[in-house]
Structures are given as C-alpha cells and as structure tokens.
C-alpha positions in Angstrom: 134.5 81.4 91.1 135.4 83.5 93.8 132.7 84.2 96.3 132.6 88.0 97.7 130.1 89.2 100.0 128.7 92.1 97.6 125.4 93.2 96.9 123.6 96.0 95.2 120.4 98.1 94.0 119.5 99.7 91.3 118.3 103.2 91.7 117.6 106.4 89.4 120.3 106.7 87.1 123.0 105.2 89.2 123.4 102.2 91.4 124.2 101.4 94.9 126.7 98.6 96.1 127.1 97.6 99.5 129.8 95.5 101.2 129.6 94.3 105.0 128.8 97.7 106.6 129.9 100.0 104.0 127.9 101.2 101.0 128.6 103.4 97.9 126.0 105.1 95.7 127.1 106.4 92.6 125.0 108.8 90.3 125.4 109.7 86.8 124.3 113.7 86.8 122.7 115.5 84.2 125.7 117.0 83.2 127.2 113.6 82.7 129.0 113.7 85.9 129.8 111.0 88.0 128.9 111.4 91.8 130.0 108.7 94.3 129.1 109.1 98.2 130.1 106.0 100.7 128.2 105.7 103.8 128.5 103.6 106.5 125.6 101.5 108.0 126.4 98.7 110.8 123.1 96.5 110.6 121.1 95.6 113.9 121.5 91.5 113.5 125.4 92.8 114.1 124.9 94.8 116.9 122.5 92.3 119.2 122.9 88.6 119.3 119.7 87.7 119.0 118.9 89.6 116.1 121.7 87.9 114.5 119.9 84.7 114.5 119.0 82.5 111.4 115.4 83.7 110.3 115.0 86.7 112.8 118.5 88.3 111.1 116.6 87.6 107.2 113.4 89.7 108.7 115.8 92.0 109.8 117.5 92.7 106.8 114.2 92.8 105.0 112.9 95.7 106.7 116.4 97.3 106.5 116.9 97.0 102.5 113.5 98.8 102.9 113.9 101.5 105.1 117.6 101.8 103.2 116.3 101.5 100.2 114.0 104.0 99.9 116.8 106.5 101.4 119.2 105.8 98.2 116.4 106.3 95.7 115.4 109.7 97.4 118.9 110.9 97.4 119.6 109.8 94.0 115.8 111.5 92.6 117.8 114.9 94.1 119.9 115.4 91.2 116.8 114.9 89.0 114.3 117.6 90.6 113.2 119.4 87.7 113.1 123.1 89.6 115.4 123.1 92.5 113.4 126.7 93.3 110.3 125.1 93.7 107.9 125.9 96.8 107.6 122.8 99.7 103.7 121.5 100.0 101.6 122.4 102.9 102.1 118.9 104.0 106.2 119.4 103.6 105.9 122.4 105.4 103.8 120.9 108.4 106.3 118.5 108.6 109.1 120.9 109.3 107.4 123.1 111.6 106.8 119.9 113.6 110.1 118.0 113.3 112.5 120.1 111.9 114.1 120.0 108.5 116.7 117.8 109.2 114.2 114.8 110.7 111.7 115.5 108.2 113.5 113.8 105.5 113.1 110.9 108.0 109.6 111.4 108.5 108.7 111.1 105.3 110.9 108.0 104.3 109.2 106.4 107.6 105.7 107.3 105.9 107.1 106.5 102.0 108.2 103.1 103.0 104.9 102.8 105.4 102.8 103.3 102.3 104.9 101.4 100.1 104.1 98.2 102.6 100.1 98.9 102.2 100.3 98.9 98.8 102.4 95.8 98.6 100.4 93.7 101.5 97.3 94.6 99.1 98.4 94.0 95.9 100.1 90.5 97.1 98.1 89.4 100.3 94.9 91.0 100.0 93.8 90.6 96.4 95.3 87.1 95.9 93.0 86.3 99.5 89.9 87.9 98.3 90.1 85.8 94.5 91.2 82.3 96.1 87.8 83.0 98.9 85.9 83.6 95.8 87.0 80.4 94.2 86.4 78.5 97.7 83.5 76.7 96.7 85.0 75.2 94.0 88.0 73.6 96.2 87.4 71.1 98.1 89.8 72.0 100.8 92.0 75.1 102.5 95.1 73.4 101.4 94.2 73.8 97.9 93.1 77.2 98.4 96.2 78.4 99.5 97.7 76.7 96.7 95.5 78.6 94.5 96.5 81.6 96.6 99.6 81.5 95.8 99.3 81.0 92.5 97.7 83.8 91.6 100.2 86.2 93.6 103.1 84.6 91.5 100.8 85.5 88.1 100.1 89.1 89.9 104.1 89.4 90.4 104.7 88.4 87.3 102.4 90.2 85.7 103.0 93.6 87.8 106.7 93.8 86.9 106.3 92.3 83.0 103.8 96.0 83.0 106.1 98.3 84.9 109.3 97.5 82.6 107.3 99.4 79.4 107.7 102.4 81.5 110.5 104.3 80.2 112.0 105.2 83.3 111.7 101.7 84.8 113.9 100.6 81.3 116.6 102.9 82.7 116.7 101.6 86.2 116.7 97.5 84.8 119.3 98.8 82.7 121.4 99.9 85.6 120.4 96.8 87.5 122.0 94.7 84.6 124.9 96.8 85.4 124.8 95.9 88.9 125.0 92.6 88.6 127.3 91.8 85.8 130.1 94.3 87.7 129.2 92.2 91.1 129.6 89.3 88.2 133.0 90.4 87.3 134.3 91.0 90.9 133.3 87.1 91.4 135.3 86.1 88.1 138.6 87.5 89.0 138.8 90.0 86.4 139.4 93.3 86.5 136.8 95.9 86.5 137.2 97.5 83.3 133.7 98.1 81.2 134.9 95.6 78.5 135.3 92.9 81.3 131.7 94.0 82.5 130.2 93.7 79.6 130.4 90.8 79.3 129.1 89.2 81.9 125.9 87.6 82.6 123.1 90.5 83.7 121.4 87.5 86.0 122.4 86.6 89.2 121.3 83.9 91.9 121.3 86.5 94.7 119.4 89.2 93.2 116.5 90.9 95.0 114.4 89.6 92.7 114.9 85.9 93.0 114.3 86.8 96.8 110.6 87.9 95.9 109.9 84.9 94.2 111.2 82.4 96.9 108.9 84.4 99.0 105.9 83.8 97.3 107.3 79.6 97.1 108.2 79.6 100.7 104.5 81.4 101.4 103.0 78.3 99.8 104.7 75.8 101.6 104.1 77.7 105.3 100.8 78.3 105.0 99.7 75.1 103.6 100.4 74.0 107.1 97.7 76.4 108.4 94.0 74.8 108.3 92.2 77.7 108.2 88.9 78.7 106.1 87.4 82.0 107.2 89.3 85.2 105.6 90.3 87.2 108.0 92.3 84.3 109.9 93.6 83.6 106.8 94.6 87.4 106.7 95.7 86.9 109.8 98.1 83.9 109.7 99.8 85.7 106.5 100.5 89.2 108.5 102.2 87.2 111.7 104.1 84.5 109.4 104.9 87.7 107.0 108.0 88.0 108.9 108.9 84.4 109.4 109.2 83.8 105.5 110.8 86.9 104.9 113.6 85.3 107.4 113.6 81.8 105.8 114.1 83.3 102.0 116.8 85.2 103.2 118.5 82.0 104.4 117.7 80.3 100.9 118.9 83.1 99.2 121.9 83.0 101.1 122.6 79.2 100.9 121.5 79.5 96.9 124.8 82.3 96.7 127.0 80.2 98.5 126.0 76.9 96.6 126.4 76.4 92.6 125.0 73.0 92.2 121.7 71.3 90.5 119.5 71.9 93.3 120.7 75.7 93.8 119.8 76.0 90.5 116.8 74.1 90.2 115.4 76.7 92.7 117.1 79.9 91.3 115.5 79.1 87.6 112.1 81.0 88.3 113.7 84.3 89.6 115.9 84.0 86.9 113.5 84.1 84.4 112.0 86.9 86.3 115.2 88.9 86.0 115.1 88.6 82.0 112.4 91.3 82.9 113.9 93.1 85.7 117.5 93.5 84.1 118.3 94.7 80.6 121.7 95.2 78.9 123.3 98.3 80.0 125.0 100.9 78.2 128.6 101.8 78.6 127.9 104.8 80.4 125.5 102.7 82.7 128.5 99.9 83.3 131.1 103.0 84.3 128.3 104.1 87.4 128.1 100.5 89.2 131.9 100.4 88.3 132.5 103.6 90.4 129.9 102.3 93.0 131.3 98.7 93.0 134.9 100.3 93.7 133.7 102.5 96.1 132.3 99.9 98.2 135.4 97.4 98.2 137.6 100.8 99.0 135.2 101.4 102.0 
C-alpha cells in the first residue's frame, strides 16, 4: 500500500482534501453542479522551527484544523443559504461597522470556533469532572477517579455522536465523509480514481479525525493519572494546561498509527474504528464524484 500524505473533512454537501500546503473543497450545488476551489495554506509548524517540534507541531495543527475547519464549512453553508436577499443581524451589522466586511467574516469564525471550544471543554472536561467528584466518595483514590473520568467522557463521546448521526443532515455529511476516505483509500491502493474503484473501498480509515478524538480521551487517561490531585478546580486546572500537551501526543500517535500497519497499530486503531461505523456511512455515487473532484484537486495543487 502506497502511503500518501492526504487528508480530508467532510463538510456540507461536499468534502475538503488537503495535501502538504495545498487544499481543495469541492461542493455539489443545488443545481447539481460541481464547484471546486484550491487554496493554499502553509501551516505555522512549517514556518518556525520550534513550532515544528514533535508534540508542540500536533497542538498546532489541532487549533489549525479548527480555525480551518470552521472556514470550509462556512464557505460551503454559502451555497445553501435559503434567501441570499436576506437582511444581516444587528450583531452582523455591528460587526461591519467595526471591522469591515471583509474582516468580519474572520471575526466571527474567531468567535464560531471560540464558542465551539466552550461547548466542547464542557461537554467533555466539565461534566465528566463534575460526575467523577460526585462519585469521589466512593473511590478510594484520585487515580481511580480519573479513571472513572475518563470513562465517562468516552460513554459522553460515544453517546453524543451515536445521537447526532439521526439528524438528517448529519447522515449527509457521514455520507460524504465515507467518501472521503474510501477516495483517500483508493489513492493509497494504486488505483485509479474512477467512482467504481471508490466504491469499493473501505469507508474506515486509521487516520481519520475521529480516531484522533478517541486517542485523545486514551491518552487523557494515561496523563492525568500521573496528576495526584483531589480538589476540582485543580483538577480543572491540570486538564486546561495538559489540554494542549495531549492534543500534541495524539497527533504523533495518529501519525505513527498512518505510517504503521501492524498488530499494535491496529490494536490501538480498533476503538475509533468502531466509532467511524457511526461517523461514516456508504456514499452515493454522486457523493463519491465530489471527494473525487476534491481529491484531484488537491494532488493537482
């Protein structure tokens, strides 16, 4: 199997694949059309040394696939506005009276991805904290607390995507992320991209995004374990400042797990692959043609 430096997101009703600093996003229209736009993105781990270091470059590249992220899925949710006509918000219009229309798009991707970090630092730090310091006095020690800890945040992940993929629009995007992979699948197979080759490939993948968000919550586990801490807010505490520590380290694994096809790689990968039976469906041929386009866009660069 070849091994090609490729990765990719799913967004609304297209996909985005991006290869060393180039990136294409293509997007199925309405009108059935195909849109493909590359753009060009040299990360910061490549353009200072000491970014570029194991750990600090994965942290990196974590708040970068966020920030990134949430750029593709606003540009793609373009094409979908339902009036094109329709009157900014007071808050929108704030905005550009302070910053200018062409920063405010930033501005509010700074506060989207700001508010998507709250929600996530609650949902999988907070609440998972406040249950295991409920169940303290019936552990006999912080170890097994943050044990419990992070047991619960893999049942709250689990349980959080296993509710989002009955949402109809959700279905759509896991299709498309099926699509990603089994195109990045056929690029690593040596066959040509054609949608009969895509098809059939395998929609799971050991370097998938998701497989990242589980390690996290393994790698979590081990860290903190390390920490002797009892009272919650230095428990709160340790997690913010290591946050960005095991964000660095999973990268790595995930790395190593991509580069690796072994026992042990896949010992590790089996979790977040049964996580992706959730997060990627089969895709339609119409689906496969978008990361296609994408996928082709981004080797072109």
């Amino acid at each position: 199997m070849k091994n090609v430096d490729v990765g990719g997101q799913a967004i609304i009703e297209g996909v985005m694949m991006k290869k060393q600093d180039t990136y294409a996003i293509a997007v199925r229209k309405p009108d059935k059309e195909i849109i493909l736009e590359k753009r060009i993105f040299k990360s910061f781990s490549k353009r200072n040394k000491i970014l570029g270091l194991p750990i600090i470059r994965g942290a990196v590249a974590f708040v970068e696939s966020l920030v990134m992220g949430m750029k593709i899925l606003t540009y793609s949710a373009e094409f979908f506005e339902v009036d094109g006509d329709q009157e900014p918000s007071k808050f929108e219009k704030k905005l550009e009276n302070k910053f200018g229309k062409k920063k405010m798009d930033d501005v509010l991707i700074f506060i989207s991805v700001t508010l998507a970090s709250i929600l996530s630092i609650g949902l999988f730090i907070l609440l998972p904290l406040g249950i295991s310091q409920l169940l303290k006095p019936l552990l006999d020690s912080t170890r097994l607390i943050n044990l419990v800890d992070g047991i619960i945040r893999i049942l709250i992940l689990f349980g959080y995507i296993y509710l989002i993929s009955f949402m109809k629009d959700i279905q759509r995007v896991f299709q498309y992320h099926g699509a990603e992979h089994k195109s990045i699948h056929c690029l690593e197979n040596e066959e040509e991209l054609t949608i009969e080759n895509v098809k059939k490939q395998s929609r799971l993948h050991k370097r998938c995004g998701t497989n990242f968000l589980f390690i996290v919550v393994i790698i979590s586990v081990l860290v903190l374990t390390m920490f002797n801490v009892d009272t919650f807010f230095l428990r709160l505490g340790v997690r913010l400042l290591m946050l960005p520590f095991i964000a660095g380290l999973s990268y790595e694994v995930i790395k190593l797990l991509g580069k690796n096809d072994n026992v042990l790689a896949d010992i590790v990968s089996f979790p977040g692959l049964c996580l992706q039976k959730i997060t990627t469906q089969e895709p339609d041929d119409e689906q496969i043609e978008v990361a296609i386009a994408a996928l082709k866009g981004a080797l072109e660069g």
